[in-house]
N, C-alpha and C positions, 0 to 999 in steps of 0.2 A: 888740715884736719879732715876737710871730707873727702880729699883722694883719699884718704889712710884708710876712712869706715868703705870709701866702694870698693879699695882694693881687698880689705877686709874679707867683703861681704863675695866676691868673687874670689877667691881663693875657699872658699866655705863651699860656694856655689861647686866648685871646681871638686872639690876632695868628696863631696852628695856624689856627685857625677862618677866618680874613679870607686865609691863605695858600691854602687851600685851596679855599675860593669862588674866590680870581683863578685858580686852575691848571684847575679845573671850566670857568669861563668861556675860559679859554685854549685848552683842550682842544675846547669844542661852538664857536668861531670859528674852529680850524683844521679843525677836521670839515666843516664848511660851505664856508669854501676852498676844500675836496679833495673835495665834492660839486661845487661850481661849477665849479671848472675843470680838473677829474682827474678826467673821466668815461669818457674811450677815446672818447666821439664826438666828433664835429664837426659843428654844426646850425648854421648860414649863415640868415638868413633875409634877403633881399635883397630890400630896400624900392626901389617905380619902376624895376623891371624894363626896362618899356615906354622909358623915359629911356635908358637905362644901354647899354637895345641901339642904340637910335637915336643916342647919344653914336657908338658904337662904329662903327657904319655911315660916321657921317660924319669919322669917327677923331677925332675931338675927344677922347674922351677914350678908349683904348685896351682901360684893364683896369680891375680893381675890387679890392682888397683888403680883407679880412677884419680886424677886431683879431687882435692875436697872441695865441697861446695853449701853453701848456705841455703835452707827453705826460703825465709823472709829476709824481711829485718825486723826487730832481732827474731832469730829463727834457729834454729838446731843446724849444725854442722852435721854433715855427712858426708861418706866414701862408698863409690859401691865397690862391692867386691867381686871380682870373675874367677868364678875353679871350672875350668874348660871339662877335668875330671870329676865334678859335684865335690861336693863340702862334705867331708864328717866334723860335722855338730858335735855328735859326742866326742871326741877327741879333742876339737876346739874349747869346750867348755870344760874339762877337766886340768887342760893345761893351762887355762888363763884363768880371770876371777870370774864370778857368777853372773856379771852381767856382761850385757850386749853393747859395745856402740857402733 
């Protein structure tokens, strides 16, 4: 009976131990997250520049978008948007609804 409470008591000891490792690794992959994409900046790096204006020139393709990305947590989702040729605003907000996101 008392090997059964120490083997018990170790196996308890054991699964503390294995809880604890998964909440440790839980912990430094949400840290990493919240380094990756909860920094307060926004770094774009926009590969074929040269393409993207010359798309633009000949309106083929107008704008560029970004992945989306998060302020906090929880935080507003955001995109930025590039028109190498500037934005009409008005034309943007007459053919969509009245707000912005």
């Amino acid at each position: 009976m008392e090997q059964q409470v120490k083997f018990q008591d170790e196996q308890k000891a054991i699964r503390k131990k294995e809880e604890q490792l998964e909440l440790k690794n839980a912990q430094g992959t949400t840290r990493k997250l919240k380094e990756k994409f909860h920094t307060w900046k926004m770094l774009w790096k926009i590969n074929e520049f040269s393409r993207i204006m010359r798309e633009a020139k000949n309106e083929e393709k107008k704008h560029k978008e970004c992945d989306p990305f998060y302020t906090d947590i929880p935080g507003y989702k955001l995109k930025v948007l590039f028109c190498p040729n500037g934005l009409d605003l008005a034309r943007i907000l007459t053919s969509r609804s009245t707000s912005l996101s």
